[in-house]
C-alpha positions in Angstrom: 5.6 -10.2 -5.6 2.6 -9.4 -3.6 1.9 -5.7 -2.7 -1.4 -4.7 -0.7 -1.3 -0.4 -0.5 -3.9 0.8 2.1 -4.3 4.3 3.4 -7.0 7.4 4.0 -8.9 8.6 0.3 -7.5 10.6 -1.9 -4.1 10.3 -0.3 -2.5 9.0 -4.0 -2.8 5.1 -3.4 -4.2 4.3 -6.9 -2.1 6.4 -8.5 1.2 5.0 -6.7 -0.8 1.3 -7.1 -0.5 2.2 -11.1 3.2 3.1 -10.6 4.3 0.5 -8.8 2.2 -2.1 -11.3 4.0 -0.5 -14.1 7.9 -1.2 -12.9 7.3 -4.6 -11.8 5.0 -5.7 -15.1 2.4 -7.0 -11.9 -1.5 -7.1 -12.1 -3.3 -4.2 -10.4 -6.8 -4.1 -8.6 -8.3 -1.0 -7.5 -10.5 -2.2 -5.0 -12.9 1.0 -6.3 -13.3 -0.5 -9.5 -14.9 -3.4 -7.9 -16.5 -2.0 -4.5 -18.9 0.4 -6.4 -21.2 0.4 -9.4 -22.7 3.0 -11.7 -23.6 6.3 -9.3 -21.5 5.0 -6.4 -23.8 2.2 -5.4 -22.0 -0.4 -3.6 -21.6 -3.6 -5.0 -22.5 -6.9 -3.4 -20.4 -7.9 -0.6 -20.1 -11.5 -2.2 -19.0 -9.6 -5.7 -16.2 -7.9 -4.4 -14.7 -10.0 -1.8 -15.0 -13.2 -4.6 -12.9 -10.6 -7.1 -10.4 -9.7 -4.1 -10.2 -13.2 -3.4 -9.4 -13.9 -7.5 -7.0 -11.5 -7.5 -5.3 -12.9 -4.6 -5.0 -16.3 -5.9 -2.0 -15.2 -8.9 1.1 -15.2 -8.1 1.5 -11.3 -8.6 -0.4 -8.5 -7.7 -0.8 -5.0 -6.7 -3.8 -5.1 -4.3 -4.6 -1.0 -4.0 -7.7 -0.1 -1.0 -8.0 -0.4 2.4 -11.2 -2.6 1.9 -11.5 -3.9 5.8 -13.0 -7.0 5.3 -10.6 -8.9 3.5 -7.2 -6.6 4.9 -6.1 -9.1 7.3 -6.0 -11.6 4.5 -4.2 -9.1 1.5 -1.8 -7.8 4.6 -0.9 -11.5 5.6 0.2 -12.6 1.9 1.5 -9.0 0.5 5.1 -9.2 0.5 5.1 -5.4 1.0 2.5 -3.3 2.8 2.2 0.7 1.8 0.6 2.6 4.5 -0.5 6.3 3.2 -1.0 8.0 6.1 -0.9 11.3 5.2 -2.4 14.6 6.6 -6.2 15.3 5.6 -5.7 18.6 4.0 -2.8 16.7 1.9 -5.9 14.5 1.0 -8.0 17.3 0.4 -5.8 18.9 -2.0 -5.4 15.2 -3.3 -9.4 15.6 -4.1 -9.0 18.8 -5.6 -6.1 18.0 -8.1 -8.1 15.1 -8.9 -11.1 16.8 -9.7 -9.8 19.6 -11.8 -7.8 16.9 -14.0 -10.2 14.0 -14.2 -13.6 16.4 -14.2 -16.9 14.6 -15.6 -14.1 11.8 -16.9 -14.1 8.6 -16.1 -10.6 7.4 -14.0 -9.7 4.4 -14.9 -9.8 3.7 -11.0 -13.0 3.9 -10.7 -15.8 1.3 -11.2 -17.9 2.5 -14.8 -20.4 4.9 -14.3 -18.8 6.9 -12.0 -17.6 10.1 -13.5 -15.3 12.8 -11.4 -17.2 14.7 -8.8 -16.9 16.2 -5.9 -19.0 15.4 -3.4 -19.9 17.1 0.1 -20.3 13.7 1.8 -17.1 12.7 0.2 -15.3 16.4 1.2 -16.4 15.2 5.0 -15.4 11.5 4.4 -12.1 13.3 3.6 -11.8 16.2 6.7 -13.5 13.9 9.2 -15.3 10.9 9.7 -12.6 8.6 7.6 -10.0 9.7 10.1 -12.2 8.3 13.4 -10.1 6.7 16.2 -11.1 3.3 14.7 -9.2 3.8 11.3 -6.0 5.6 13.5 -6.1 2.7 15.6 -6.6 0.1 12.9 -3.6 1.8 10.8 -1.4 1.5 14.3 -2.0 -2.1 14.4 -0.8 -2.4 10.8 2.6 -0.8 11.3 3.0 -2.9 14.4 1.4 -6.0 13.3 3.1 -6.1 9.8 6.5 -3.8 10.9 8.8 -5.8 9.0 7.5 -5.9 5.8 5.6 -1.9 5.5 6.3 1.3 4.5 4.4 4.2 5.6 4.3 7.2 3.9 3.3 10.3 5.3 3.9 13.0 3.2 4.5 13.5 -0.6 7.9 13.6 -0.7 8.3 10.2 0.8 6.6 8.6 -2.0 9.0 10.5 -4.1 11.7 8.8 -2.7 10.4 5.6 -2.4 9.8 5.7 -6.0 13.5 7.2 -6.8 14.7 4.5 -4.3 13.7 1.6 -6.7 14.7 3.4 -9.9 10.9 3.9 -11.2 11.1 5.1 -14.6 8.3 6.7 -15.7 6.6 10.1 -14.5 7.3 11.5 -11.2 5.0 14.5 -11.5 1.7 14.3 -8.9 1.6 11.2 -6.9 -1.9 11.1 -5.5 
């Protein structure tokens, strides 16, 4: 099984990623985890897309970030697409959970070196400029490109039921 989750930050993909990685017993890559290095710098372009590209190569995986270089390739093999395309204040509050639990911790999410924070460019990334016509109409040509084979969730609750839909066992509690 091949699953590629995409979506707006902070709108609980890596979290659900974990979940789903769990209940099938599949390999997960958070594209985060490879995309940045210590204090947020990004990491070669050549890096990450080689790791994307390893990943992609198994049999199984959880593939979790919208990462647009190499989508059309992770959406073309994934078996399932998840789309979260939930509200930006959903996010926001998504950001602020985050923060208070993982503060000055290191997620395991999260390329090394990158402790919990919350930052204003981030907050704006959030609110704003992540949510540009480009990414509404790139997200539109997912769920009519891929239709048959993604799920988009736009609230909460329909992760919730997603989850109680294929009998996930473990915690249910914040998913995001």
């Amino acid at each position: 099984m091949k699953i590629a989750v995409v979506g707006y930050s902070a709108s609980g993909k890596s979290t659900f990623s974990k979940k789903l990685s769990a209940h099938y017993n599949i390999p997960v890559l958070h594209i985060d985890t490879i995309y940045f290095n210590e204090n947020m710098t990004i990491n070669d372009r050549t890096v990450t897309e080689g790791r994307i590209f390893d990943m992609m190569n198994k049999d199984q995986w959880v593939i979790d970030g919208t990462y647009r270089y190499l989508a059309q390739n992770r959406l073309e093999q994934a078996d399932h697409i998840f789309l979260f395309n939930l509200g930006r204040w959903t996010c926001f509050f998504g950001l602020l959970r985050r923060y208070f639990k993982y503060r000055k911790k290191q997620r395991d999410t999260m390329a090394l070196g990158n402790p919990e924070r919350i930052d204003p460019s981030f907050v704006k990334w959030i609110l704003w400029d992540g949510r540009k016509k480009d990414t509404k109409q790139l997200f539109k040509h997912y769920m009519k490109t891929y239709k048959d084979k993604i799920i988009v969730f736009k609230n909460r609750k329909d992760v919730k039921k997603y989850l109680e839909s294929i009998h996930y066992k473990g915690s249910f509690g914040y998913t995001g």
